[in-house]
C-alpha positions in Angstrom: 0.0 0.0 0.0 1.7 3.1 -1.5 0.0 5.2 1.4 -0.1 3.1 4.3 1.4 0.0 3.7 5.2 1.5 3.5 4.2 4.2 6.0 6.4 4.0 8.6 3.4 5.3 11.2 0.7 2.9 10.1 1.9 0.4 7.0 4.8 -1.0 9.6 2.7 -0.5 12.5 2.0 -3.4 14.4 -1.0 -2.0 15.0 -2.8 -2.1 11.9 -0.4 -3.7 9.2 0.5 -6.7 11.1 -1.9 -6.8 14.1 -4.0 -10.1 13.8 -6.9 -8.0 15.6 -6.9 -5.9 12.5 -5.4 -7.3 9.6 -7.6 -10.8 9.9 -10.7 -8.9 10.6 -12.8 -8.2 8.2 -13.9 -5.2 9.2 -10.8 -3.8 8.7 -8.3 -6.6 7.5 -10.5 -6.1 3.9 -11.4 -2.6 4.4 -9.9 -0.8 1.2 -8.9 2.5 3.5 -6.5 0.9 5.8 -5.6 -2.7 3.9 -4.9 -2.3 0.2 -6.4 0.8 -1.3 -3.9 3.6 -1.5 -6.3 6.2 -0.9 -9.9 4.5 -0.3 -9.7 1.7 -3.4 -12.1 -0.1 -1.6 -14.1 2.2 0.2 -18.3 0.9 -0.5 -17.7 -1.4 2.8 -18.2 1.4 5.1 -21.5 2.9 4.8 -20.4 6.1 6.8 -16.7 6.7 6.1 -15.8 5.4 3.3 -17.8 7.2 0.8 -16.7 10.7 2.3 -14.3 12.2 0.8 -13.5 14.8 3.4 -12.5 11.8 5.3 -11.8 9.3 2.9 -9.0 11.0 1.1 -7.4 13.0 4.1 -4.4 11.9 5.6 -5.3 13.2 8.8 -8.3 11.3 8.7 -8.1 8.6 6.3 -4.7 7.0 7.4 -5.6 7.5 10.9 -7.3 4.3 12.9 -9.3 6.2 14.9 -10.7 8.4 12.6 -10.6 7.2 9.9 -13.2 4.4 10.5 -14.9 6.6 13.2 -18.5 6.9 12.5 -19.4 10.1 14.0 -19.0 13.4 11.9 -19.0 17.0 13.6 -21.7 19.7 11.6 -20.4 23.0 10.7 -21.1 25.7 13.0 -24.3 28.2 12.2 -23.0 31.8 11.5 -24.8 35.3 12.0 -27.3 33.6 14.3 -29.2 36.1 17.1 -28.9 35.3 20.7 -29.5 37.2 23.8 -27.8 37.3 27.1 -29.9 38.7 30.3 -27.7 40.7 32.5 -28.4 42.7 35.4 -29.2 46.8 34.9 -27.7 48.8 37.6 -28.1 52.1 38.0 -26.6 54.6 40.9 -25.7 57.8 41.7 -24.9 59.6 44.7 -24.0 63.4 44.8 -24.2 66.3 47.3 -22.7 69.7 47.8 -21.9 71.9 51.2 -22.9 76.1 50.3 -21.5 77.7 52.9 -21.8 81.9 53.0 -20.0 83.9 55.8 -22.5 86.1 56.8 -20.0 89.1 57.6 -20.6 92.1 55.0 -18.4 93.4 52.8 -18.1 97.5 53.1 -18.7 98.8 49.5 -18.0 102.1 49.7 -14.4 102.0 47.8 -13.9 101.5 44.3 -11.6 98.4 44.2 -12.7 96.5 47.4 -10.4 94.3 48.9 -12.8 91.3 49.8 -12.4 90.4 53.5 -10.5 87.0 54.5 -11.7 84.4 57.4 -13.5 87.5 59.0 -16.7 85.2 60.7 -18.0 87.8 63.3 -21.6 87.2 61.7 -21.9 83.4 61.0 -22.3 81.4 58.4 -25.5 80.4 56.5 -25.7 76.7 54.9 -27.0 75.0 52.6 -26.5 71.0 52.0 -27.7 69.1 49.4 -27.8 65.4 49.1 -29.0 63.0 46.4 -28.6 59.3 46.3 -30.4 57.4 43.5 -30.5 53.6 43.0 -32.1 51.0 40.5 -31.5 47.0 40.1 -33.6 45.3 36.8 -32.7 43.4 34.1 -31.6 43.6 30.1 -31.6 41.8 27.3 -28.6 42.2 25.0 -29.1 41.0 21.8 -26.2 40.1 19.4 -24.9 37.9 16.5 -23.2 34.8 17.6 -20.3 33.2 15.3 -21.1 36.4 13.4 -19.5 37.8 9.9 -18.6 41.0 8.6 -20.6 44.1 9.8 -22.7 41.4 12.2 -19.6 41.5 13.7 -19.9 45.0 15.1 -24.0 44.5 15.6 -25.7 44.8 18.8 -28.9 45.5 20.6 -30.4 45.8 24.2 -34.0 46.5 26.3 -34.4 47.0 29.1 -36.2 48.1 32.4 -35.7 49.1 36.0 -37.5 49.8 39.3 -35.8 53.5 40.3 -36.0 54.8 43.8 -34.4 58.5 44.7 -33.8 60.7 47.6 -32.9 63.8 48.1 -32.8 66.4 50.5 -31.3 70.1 50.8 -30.9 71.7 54.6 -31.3 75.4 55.2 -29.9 76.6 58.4 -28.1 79.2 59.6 -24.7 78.6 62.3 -22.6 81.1 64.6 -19.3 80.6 64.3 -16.3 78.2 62.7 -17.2 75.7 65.6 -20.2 74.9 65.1 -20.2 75.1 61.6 -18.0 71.5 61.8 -20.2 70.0 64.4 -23.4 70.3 63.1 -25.0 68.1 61.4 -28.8 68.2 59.9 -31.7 65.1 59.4 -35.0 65.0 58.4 -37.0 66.4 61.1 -39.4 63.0 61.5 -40.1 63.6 65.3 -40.7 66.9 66.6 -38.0 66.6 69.0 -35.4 66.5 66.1 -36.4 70.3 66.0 -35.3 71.4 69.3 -32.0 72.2 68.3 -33.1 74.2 65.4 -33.1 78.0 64.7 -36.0 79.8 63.9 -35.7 79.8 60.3 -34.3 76.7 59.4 -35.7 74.6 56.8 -35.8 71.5 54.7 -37.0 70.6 51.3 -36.8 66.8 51.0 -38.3 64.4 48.3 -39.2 60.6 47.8 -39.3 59.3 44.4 -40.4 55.8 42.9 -41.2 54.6 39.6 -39.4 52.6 36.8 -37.3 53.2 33.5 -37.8 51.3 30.4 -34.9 52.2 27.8 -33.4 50.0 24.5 -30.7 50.8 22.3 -28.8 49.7 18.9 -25.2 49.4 19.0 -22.4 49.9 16.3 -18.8 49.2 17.3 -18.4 51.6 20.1 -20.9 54.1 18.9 -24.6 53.3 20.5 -27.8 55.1 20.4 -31.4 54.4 22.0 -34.1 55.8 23.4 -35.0 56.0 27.5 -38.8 56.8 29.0 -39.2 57.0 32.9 -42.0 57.0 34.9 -42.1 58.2 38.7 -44.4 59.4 41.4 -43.1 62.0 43.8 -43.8 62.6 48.0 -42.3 66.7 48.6 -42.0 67.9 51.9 -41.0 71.2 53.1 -40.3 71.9 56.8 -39.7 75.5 58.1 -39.5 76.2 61.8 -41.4 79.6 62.1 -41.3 80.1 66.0 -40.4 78.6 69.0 -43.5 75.7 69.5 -44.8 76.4 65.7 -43.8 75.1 62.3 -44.2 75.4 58.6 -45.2 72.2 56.5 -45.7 72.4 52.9 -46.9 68.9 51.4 -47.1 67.6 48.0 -47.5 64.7 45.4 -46.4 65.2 42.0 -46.0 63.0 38.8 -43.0 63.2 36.7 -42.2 61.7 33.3 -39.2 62.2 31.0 -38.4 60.6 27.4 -35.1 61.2 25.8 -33.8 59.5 22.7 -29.6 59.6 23.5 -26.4 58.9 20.7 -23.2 58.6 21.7 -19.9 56.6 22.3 -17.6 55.8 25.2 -16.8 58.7 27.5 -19.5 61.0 25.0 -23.1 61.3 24.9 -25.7 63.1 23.4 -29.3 63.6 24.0 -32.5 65.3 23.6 -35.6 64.9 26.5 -38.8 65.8 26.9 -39.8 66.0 30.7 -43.4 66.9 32.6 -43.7 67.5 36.3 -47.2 67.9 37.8 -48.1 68.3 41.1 -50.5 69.7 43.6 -50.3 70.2 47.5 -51.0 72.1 50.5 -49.1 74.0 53.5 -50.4 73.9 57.2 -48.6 75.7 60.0 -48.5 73.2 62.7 -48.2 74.4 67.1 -46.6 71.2 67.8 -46.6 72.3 71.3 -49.6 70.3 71.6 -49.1 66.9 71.7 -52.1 65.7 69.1 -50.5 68.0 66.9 -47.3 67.4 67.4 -48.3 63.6 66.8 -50.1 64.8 63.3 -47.1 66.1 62.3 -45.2 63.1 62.8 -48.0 61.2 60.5 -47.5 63.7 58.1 -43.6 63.6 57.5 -44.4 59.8 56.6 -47.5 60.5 54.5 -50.4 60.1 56.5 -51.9 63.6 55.8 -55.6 62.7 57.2 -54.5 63.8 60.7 -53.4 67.4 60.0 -56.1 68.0 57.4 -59.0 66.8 59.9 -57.2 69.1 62.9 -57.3 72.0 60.3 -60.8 71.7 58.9 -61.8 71.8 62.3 -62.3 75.7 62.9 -62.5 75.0 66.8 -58.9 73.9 66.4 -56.2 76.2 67.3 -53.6 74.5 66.9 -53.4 73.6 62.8 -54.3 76.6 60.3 -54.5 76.2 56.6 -52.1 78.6 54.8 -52.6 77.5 51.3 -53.2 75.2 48.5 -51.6 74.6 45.4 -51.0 73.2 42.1 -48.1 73.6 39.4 -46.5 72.0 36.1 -43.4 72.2 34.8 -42.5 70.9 30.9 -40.5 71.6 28.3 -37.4 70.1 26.2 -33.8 69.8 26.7 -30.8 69.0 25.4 -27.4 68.0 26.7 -24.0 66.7 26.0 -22.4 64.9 28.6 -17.9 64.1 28.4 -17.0 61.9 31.0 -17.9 58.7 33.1 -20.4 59.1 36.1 -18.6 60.5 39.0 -15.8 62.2 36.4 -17.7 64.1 33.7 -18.5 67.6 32.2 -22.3 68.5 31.1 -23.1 70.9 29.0 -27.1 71.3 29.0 -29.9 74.1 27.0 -33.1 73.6 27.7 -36.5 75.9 27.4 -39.3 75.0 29.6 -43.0 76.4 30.8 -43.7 77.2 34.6 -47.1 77.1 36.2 -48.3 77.2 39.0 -51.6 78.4 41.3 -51.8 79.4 44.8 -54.7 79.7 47.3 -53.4 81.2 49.8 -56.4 81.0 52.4 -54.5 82.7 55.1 -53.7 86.3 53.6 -56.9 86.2 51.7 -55.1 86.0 47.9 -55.3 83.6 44.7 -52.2 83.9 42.5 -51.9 82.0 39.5 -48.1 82.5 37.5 -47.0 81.3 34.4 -43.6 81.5 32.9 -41.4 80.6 30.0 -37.9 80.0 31.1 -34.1 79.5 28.7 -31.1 78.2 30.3 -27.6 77.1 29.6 -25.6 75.2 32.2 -22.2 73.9 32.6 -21.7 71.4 35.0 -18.5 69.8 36.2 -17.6 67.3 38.7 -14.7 65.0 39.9 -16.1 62.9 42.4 -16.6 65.3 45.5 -15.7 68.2 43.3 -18.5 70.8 41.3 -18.1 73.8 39.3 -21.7 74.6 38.3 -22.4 77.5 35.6 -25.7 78.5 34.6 -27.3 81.6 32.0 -30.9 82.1 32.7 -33.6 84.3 30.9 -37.3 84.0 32.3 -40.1 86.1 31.2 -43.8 85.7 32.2 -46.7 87.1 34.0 -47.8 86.8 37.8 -51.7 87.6 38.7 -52.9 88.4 42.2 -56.7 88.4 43.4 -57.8 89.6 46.3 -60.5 87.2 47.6 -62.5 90.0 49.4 -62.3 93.1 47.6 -62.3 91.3 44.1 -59.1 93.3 43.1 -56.7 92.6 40.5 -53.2 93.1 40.1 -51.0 91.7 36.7 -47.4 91.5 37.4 -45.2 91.4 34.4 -41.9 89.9 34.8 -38.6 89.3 33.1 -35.4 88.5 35.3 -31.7 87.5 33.5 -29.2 85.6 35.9 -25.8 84.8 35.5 -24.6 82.3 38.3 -21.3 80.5 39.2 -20.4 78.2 42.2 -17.2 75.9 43.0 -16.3 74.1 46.0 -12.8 73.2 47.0 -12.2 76.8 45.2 -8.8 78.6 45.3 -8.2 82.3 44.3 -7.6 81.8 41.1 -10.9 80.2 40.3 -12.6 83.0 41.4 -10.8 85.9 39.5 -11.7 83.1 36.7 -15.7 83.4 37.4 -14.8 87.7 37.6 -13.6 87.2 34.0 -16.0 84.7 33.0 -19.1 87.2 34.2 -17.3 90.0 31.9 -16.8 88.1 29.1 -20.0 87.1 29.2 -22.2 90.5 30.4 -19.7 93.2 30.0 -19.9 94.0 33.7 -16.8 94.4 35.9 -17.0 93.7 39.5 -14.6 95.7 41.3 -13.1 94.0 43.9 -9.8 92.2 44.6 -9.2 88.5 45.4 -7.0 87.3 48.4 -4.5 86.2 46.8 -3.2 82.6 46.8 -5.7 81.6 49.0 -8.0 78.5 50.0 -11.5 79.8 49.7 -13.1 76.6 50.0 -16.9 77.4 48.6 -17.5 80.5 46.1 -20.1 81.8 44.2 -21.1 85.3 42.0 -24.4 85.8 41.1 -26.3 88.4 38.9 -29.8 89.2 38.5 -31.8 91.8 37.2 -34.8 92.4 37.1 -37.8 94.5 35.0 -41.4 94.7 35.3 -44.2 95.2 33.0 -42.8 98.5 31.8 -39.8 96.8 29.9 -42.6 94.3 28.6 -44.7 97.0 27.1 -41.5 98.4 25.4 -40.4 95.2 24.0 -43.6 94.8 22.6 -43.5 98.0 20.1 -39.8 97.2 19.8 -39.7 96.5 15.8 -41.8 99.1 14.8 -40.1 101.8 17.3 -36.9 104.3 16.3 -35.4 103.1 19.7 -34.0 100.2 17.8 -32.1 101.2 15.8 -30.4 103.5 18.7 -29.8 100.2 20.4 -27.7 98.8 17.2 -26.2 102.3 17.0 -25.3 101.9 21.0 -23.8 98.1 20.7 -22.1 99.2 17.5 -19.9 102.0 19.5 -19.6 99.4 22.6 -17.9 97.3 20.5 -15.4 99.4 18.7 -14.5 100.9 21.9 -13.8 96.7 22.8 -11.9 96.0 20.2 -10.1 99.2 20.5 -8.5 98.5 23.7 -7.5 95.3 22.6 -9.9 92.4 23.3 -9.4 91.6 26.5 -11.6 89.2 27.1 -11.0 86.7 24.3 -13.7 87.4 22.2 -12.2 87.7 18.8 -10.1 84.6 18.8 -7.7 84.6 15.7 -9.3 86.9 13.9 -7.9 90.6 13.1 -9.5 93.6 14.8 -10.9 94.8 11.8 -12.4 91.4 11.4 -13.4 90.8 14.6 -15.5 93.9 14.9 -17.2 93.0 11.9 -18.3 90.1 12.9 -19.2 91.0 16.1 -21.1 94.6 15.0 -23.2 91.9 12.6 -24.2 89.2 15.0 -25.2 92.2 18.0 -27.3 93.4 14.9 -29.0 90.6 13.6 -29.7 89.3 17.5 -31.1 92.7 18.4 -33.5 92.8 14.9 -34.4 89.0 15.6 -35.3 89.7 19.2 -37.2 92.8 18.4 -39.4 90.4 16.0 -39.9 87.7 18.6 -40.8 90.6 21.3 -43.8 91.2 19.0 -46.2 89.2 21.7 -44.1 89.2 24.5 -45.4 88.3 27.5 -48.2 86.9 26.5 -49.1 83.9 27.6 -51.6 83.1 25.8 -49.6 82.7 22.6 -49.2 79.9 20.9 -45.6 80.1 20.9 -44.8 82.2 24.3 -42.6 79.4 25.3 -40.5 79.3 22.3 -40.3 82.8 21.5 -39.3 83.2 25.0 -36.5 80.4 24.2 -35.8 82.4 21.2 -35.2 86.2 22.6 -32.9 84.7 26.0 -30.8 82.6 23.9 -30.3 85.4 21.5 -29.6 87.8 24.8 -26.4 85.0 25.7 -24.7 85.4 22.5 -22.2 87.7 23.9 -22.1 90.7 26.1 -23.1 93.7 24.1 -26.3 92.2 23.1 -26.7 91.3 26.9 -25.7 94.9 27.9 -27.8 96.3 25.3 -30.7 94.4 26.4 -30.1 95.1 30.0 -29.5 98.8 29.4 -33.2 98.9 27.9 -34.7 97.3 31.2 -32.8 99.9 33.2 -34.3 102.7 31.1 -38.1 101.1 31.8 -37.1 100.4 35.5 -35.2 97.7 37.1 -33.5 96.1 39.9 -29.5 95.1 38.9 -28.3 92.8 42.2 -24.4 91.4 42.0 -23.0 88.7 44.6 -19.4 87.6 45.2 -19.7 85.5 48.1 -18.6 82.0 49.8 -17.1 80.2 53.4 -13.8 82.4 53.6 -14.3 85.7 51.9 -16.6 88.6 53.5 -19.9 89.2 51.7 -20.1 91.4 48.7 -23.1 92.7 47.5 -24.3 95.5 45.6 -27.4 96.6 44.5 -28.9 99.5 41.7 -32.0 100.4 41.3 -33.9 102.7 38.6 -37.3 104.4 37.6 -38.5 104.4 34.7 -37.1 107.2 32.2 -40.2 107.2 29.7 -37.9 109.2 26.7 -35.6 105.9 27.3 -38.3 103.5 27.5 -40.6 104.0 24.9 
């Protein structure tokens, strides 16, 4: 045998050329693929083997005993086919942040105010927020096993989630250094836990429960889905108001979010809708006596029956009514998120709808408010660490009845706010927020840092504030000469900038005479375009108030002369202009400006 005869591993083998066990039997002694065929001469004995070539004729197989008459054969594996895996879904987050203001002012009277330095003689007020958030459910990820080309990179999961989140945020106000590291605030549950308060101290705490349902596609590394969450809410807000007497304000809301979401790892990027409705009451509780005091108890873990009999009972001194309420809050965002959870910046924009009514049975008033609100934040956090940025615009209109007299009063409202915090801050991060609020509204706060200094928590905030004057002026905006006196205004504000030398990084790498180009035609085109969205301003009733609300406060942001501009108008109809530089170690600055309304200015 060519093959296996003269082989020296099988033909010579005792084995199988000479063994009796093989070569007399006539299973394999006459077998053509191990006795005389060279290859598989006379394979047609073996039902199984011997007509295979894939067996028959390869040497690995063929020549060797035991596979070569080995009956069983092993099927090819299936490609591309869909399995799924069920995995666990874990979601958690815990977060909080310690405010801490030094109460001691800041004289103002200079120009260039060297802010004060570990000078506590008032105290401190605090605020403490806390947050911890947990889910455990289950997902199916769906992918192709033994899977060719793009299959390869092919995935898919759904999945849902019970979610359950706390969160609570202390207001209280300490006297000195001392007791500002001993004390430490819970929930007031029994009323003894409020002995040690202040009059004035508060907490908002909330209780949330529901479930998420999400699913997503995958590509390589790049995913993108779609997430829907459904909660109920429990709101509780605690004020002591005197000695034996507190403030309880109770609520339940419903809240729902969708948000479809793209991104990779380390980057994502979504859109959401959300909806927040809710409706409540506030009772003012003399927990001095001790039926009340055991109503209030029930009602800090949501038995409310207790307090609501005591205060429908008129003979009962001891629980009044102070109001009732209801509220909604929707609207869209959208964010961008860089990071993993614990390390990661967020940028967010969203544009949202406030509102809200209020009985308020004790003063004798019904107030119902509705708002449109833009903002842009900027959120960073390592671990323990947040800087927390936010540009605000809110415009709307406030209405107060008086329940006896019948009378009316319409409260127009528009308010910007630029706001900045850090913890774990040093000096250099706030002469960063100082150039950060110029760059952004042109306005210079004149005060110097402590240099090279620990500050631990800082924060600069600016608000102002117009009333229905600047609404009425906005209104008649497009059609009015003052317009064009607010492009001429910008237009000189800027070369004046640019003459000096941009010194806030503004113009980038562009020339000057570039640079005020561009700048004199987007201040235009923002103040033209706000003018046209100011047509119904105010007016809630529009189809578009939210939007066009959106619209005119994200046009305001775009840099500071068109902010400046703006808040130059709402001077010149009356407003309120309030500035904040404050935090643990440096005294607190704050200045105020107020002005009447200059009707030449205004309309």
């Amino acid at each position: 045998n060519g093959s296996n005869g003269d082989d020296g591993i099988n033909g010579d083998n005792g084995s199988n050329g000479d063994d009796g066990s093989n070569g007399d039997d006539g299973s394999n002694g006459d077998d053509g693929s191990n006795g005389d065929d060279g290859s598989n001469g006379d394979d047609g004995d073996d039902g199984s083997n011997g007509d295979d070539g894939s067996n028959g004729d390869d040497g690995s197989n063929g020549d060797d005993g035991s596979n070569g008459d080995d009956t069983t054969q092993q099927k090819p594996e299936k490609k591309n086919k869909l399995k799924v895996k069920l995995k666990p879904l874990v979601i958690f987050d815990i977060d909080g942040i310690m405010r801490t203001i030094n109460l001691t002012a800041q004289t103002t009277e200079s120009f260039g105010v060297a802010l004060g330095f570990e000078d506590y003689r008032s105290g401190f007020q605090v605020q403490k927020y806390e947050t911890i958030l947990g889910g455990l459910g289950v997902q199916g990820q769906f992918f192709f096993d033994n899977a060719t080309g793009l299959r390869k990179l092919l995935g898919g999961m759904i999945g849902l989630s019970p979610l359950k989140a706390s969160t609570a945020l202390f207001n209280y106000k300490v006297l000195d250094k001392k007791e500002l590291k001993v004390t430490k605030k819970n929930i007031p549950h029994k009323t003894k836990d409020l002995k040690e308060w202040r009059i004035g101290d508060n907490v908002y705490f909330e209780q949330t429960g529901g479930m998420l349902y999400t699913a997503g596609l995958g590509y390589s590394v790049l995913g993108s889905g779609v997430t829907k969450v459904d909660q109920g809410a429990w709101r509780v807000y605690v004020e002591k108001t005197d000695d034996e007497k507190v403030l309880v304000s109770y609520n339940r809301a419903k809240l729902t979010s969708s948000s479809a979401y793209v991104g990779t790892i380390g980057m994502v990027g979504s859109s959401a809708k959300l909806s927040d409705k809710g409706q409540g009451f506030t009772y003012e509780l003399d927990i001095s006596d001790f039926k009340t005091a055991k109503a209030y108890e029930d009602l800090l873990q949501g038995n409310v029956a207790p307090a609501q009999e005591m205060a429908a009972d008129f003979l009962n001194p001891f629980v009044e009514e102070v109001d009732t309420y209801e509220y909604m809050t929707k609207g869209k965002a959208k964010s961008f998120v860089l990071g993993v959870p614990f390390i990661n910046v967020a940028s967010s924009k969203a544009k949202l709808y406030n509102y809200s009514n209020v009985d308020n049975s004790k003063v004798g008033v019904k107030t119902t408010s509705e708002y449109g609100v833009y903002f842009e934040s900027l959120n960073g956090r390592f671990i323990t660490r947040h800087t927390n940025m936010a540009k605000v615009f809110k415009s709307g209109v406030a209405i107060t009845k008086d329940i006896n007299s019948k009378a009316e009063f319409v409260d127009n409202i528009s308010e910007l706010e630029w706001f900045y915090e850090k913890d774990h801050a040093k000096s250099h991060d706030l002469e960063k927020a100082l150039r950060l609020l110029k760059a952004d509204t042109g306005i210079v706060a004149r005060v110097d840092v402590p240099a090279k200094k620990d500050l631990s928590y800082v924060t600069v905030k600016l608000t102002v504030k117009a009333d229905q004057n600047f609404a009425k002026s906005m209104i008649g905006l497009r059609k009015s000469s003052k317009l064009s006196d607010m492009i001429a205004k910008a237009d000189s504000q800027i070369e004046a900038y640019v003459k000096k030398g941009d010194v806030d990084g503004l113009c980038g790498q562009q020339s000057s005479s570039s640079c005020e180009k561009s700048l004199k035609r987007e201040t235009k085109s923002a103040l033209q375009q706000i003018a046209k969205e100011a047509a119904s301003f105010n007016d809630v009733k529009a189809k578009d108030f939210v939007n066009e609300t959106a619209k005119i406060g994200k046009l305001i942001w775009k840099n500071q002369f068109i902010f400046s501009t703006v808040a130059e108008k709402m001077s010149d109809c009356g407003s309120q202009i309030d500035l904040q530089i404050a935090g643990e170690k440096i005294s607190n600055y704050q200045v105020q400006n107020s002005t009447t309304i200059n009707q030449d200015s205004c309309f």
